[in-house]
N, C-alpha and C positions, 0 to 999 in steps of 0.2 A: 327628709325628702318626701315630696308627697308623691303616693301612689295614685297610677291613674288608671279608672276604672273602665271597664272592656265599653263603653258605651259614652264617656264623654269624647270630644273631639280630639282627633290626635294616634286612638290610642290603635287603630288598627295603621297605623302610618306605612309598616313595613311592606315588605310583597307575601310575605308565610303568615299568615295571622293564625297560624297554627303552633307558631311560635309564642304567642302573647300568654302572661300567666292565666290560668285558670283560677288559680288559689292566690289570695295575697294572705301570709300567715303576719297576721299583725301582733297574734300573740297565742303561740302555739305550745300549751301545754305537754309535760312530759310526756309520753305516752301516745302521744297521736304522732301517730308518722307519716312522713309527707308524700312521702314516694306512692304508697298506696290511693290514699287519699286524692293526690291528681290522678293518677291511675284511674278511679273510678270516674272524678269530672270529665276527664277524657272520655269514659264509656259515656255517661250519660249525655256530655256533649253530640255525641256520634250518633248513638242509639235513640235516645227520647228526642232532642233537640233537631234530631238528622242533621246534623255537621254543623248549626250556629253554636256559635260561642257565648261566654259569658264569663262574666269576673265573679268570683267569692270573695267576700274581706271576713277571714277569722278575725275579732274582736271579742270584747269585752263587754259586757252588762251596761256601760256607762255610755259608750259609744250607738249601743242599740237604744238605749232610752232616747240618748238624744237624739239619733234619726227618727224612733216612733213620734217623738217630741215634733220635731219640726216637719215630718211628711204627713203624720195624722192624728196631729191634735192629740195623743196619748202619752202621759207624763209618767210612762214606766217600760221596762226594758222587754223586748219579747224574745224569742228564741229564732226567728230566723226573717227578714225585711226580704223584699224582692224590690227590683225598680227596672221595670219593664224599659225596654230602647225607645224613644222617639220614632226611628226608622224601624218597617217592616220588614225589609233587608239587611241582611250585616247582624250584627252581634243581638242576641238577646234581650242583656241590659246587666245587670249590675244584682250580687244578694248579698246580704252582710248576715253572717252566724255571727250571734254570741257563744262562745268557748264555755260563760260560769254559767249560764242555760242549760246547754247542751250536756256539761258534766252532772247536772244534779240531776236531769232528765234520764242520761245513763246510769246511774247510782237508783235512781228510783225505776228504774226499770228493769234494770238486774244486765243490762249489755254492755257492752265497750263503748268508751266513748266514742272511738273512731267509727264505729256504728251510728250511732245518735247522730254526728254531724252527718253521713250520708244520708239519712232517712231526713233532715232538714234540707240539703243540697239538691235532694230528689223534690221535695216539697217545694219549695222556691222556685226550683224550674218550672217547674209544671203552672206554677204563677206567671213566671216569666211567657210561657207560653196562650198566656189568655185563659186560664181555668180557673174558677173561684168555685170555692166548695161550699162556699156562703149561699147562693143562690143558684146553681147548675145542677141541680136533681139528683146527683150522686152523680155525674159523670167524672169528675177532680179523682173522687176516692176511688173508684173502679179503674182509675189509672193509676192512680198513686199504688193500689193493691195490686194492678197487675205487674207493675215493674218493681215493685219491695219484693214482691213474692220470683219474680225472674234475676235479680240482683241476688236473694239470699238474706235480706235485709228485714230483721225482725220487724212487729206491727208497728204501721205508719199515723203518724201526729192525729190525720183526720181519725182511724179508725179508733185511736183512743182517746179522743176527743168526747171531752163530759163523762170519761173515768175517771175516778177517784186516785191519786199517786199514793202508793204506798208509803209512808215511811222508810225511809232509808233503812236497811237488816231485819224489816218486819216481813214474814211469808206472806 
């Protein structure tokens, strides 16, 4: 059955769209737990967002490549997509995590993985929300730092961004 995401047509149809998933776990490794983890889409829905929504698809490496594939031209898998709403009202738009990213990201970084997908979740939003750390002067990362650091959420993607990952069990 196909999943539909918080920003194609349809998906807010009911009258609670507070009721609509945040998470779609398409392939949810042992150890990541759900309850939490919306738990947190929730805050950051509320908090960052101020009350828009937005859909996550946990996936897979195969599933991100083919999105980087066919939204930008890039023929390899990354660690977390955003896809902004068409509409400036109503829902966000749509992020897909990869899960085999996000695991080797936490392993190389020495946290949980259920860690690693919030610090992607949080990063994606903040795209969702119109921020690119590509070209905005450090504004993206001065958000992305003040809310990892208000969340509890170890360093965020931009700020180790063009650091070297350790080897997995190497200090």
């Amino acid at each position: 059955m196909k999943q539909t995401m918080a920003s194609e047509p349809g998906a807010t149809g009911t009258n609670n769209p507070s009721r609509e998933p945040l998470i779609l776990f398409e392939k949810a490794p042992r150890g990541l737990l759900r309850r939490p983890l919306t738990a947190f889409a929730e805050l950051v829905s509320e908090r960052v967002a101020e009350g828009r929504r937005f859909c996550c698809l946990l996936t897979g490496d195969d599933e991100l490549r083919r999105l980087n594939r066919e939204f930008r031209a890039i023929d390899e898998p990354t660690d977390v997509l955003s896809f902004p709403s068409a509409s400036p009202a109503g829902a966000l738009g749509d992020l897909a995590i990869s899960i085999d990213r996000a695991k080797e990201q936490a392993d190389s970084y020495g946290h949980a993985l259920g860690a690693e997908v919030q610090i992607l979740l949080l990063h994606g939003v903040l795209h969702l929300l119109g921020h690119d750390h590509e070209i905005d002067r450090g504004k993206m990362r001065r958000l992305e730092t003040k809310w990892r650091t208000e969340f509890g959420l170890p360093t965020g993607l931009i700020e180790r961004a063009g650091k070297p990952i350790s080897p997995r069990g190497r200090q």
